[in-house]
Every structure is written in structure tokens, then in C-alpha cells.
N, C-alpha and C positions, 0 to 999 in steps of 0.2 A: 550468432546471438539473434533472437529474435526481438522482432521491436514488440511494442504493446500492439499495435494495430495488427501485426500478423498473428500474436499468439492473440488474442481474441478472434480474431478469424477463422484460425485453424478451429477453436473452442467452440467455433458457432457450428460448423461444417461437421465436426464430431457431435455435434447433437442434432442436428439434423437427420444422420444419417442414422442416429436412435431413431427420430420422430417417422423415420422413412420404412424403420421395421415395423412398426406400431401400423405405419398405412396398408403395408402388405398386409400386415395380419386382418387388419379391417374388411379388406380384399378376400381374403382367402374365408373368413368368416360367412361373409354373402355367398359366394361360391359353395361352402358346407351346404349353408339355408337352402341353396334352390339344388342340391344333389348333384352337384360337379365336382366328386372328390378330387380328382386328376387336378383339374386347374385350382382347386385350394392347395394340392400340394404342389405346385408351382410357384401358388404365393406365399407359402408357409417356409418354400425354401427359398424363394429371395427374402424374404422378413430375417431368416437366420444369413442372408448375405451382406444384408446392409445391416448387420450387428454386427459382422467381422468387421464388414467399414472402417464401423464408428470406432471399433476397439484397436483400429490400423493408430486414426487418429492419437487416441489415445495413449499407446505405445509411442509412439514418435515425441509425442509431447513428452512424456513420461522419462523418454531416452535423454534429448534436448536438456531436463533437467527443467523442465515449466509443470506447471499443474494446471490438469484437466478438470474443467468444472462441469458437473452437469448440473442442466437444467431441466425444466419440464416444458412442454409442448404442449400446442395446441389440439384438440380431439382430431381425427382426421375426419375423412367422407365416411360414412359408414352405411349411407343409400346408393344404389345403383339400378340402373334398368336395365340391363342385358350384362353379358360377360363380357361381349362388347366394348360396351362400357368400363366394364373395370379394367380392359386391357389399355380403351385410348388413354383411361386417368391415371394408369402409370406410367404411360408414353410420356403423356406431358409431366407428371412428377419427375421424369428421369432428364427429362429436357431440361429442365430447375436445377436438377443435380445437376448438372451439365454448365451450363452458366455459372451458377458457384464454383464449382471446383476450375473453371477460367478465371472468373476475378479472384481467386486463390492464387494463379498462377501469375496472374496479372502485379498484383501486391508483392509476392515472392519475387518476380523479376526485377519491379520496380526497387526494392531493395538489394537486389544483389546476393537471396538466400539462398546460394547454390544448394543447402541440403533440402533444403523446403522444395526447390524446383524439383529436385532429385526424387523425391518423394511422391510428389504430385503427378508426375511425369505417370506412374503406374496406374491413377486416377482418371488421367485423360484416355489412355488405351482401356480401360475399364467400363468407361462409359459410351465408347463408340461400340462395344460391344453390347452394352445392354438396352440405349435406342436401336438397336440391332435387332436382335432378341424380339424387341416386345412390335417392332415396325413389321418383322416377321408373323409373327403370332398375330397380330391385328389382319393382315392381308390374308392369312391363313383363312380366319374369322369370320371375315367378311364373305370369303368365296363361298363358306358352306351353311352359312349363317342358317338357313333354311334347311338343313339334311340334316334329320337328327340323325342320322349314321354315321356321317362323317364328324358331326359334334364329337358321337359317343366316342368314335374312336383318337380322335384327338385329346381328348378326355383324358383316356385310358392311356394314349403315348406321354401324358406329362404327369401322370400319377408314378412312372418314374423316377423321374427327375431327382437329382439330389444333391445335396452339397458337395464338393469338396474345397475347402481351400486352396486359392491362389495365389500364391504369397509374394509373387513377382519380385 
């Protein structure tokens, strides 16, 4: 059974990781503007990753027998000055995720919610994956920041990219 302060938690963390689609799309949006389809579609499909998130969330909550509330969110960034750029400002957005989804686990332990823990547990391994990802991609960025060759072709390597789910 969850207490109140974990399922408003879990409720916050579930919208967040809406408000976290909404900033990829923001991301991916400037990236269209300045003609880097490849990296909009990198963020177009983390934006459809952190809506599987949220709808993890949800589902759990839903399972548990609690009701998920949504809420609305703040606008996100929707200015940036390089792709650079928009790679460190999801760097740091995933770092936030990162902290949250800890005092999630934090809360969960201090209660004793083995299924919460249990759940969360695919959260933590999820996110050491994706300041992964983007710590990568930023190093990447940085080396060739100046070669529009190697931009383009970087470019063109994440206009692959695509979802699948990972249902852990």
C-alpha cells in the first residue's frame, strides 16, 4: 500500500516525464529550424521515450489500484544557441531526472515499498543509460563542432534512430 506522500510522488514523476516530452520536442523543433533533421529525429524519439516513461508510471499506479493525476507544466526552453546546446540542456534535464527518480527510491525504501523499489529499480538502470547517451553525444559534438562533414554525417547517423520499447 502506498502512503500519500509516495503516490504523489510517483504522480509528480509521471508528469514530469510528460513535461520531459514536451522539452525534447522543443529540442527537436530548433534543430528542424536550423536544418538538422537527423538530430530532430533523435529528439523526436526520445520525446516518444519519455512518454513511454510517463505512461510506465501510470500503469503502475493504475495496477497498484491508485489514480494518476495529470497535471500541466511549465513551457520548457524553446531558445538555444548551437545543437551543443541543446545536447548539454538535456544532459542536465536527464541529471534532474536522475535525482528524482533517487528520492523516489529514497521515499520507497524509507517505507519499506518493495514493489515501488522493484519498479524503480528499471528507472535507475535507465538513466545511467541516458546521461550516457547524451555525455556521449555531447563529446562527440564537441570534437567536430567545427567540420561541417562530420556534423553532416552525425547528422545523418541519428536520423536513424528509433524507438523501440523497453519494457524491462
Amino acid at each position: 500500500m502506498l502512503s500519500e506522500k509516495l503516490h504523489e510522488a510517483l504522480n509528480e514523476q509521471m508528469n514530469f516525464e510528460f513535461y520531459s516530452a514536451h522539452a525534447y520536442l522543443s529540442m527537436a523543433a530548433y534543430c528542424t529550424a536550423e536544418a538538422y533533421d537527423g538530430f530532430a529525429n533523435f529528439f523526436l524519439v526520445q520525446a516518444e521515450e519519455e512518454r513511454f516513461h510517463a505512461m510506465k508510471f501510470y500503469n503502475f499506479l493504475s495496477d497498484l489500484g491508485y489514480r494518476a493525476t495529470i497535471d500541466g507544466f511549465a513551457n520548457p526552453q524553446n531558445d538555444f544557441t548551437s545543437i551543443l546546446d541543446t545536447f548539454e540542456t538535456a544532459l542536465s534535464h536527464e541529471k534532474e531526472v536522475t535525482r528524482r527518480i533517487y528520492n523516489l527510491s529514497d521515499i520507497a525504501l524509507d517505507e519499506r515499498e518493495h514493489a515501488t523499489m522493484a519498479f524503480l529499480r528499471w528507472f535507475i538502470d535507465e538513466q545511467v543509460e541516458e546521461e550516457s547517451t547524451f555525455d556521449t553525444l555531447i563529446n562527440k559534438i564537441k570534437r567536430i563542432e567545427n567540420d561541417s562533414n562530420a556534423i553532416f554525417m552525425l547528422d545523418s547517423e541519428l536520423a536513424s534512430r528509433t524507438f523501440t520499447p523497453n519494457e524491462g
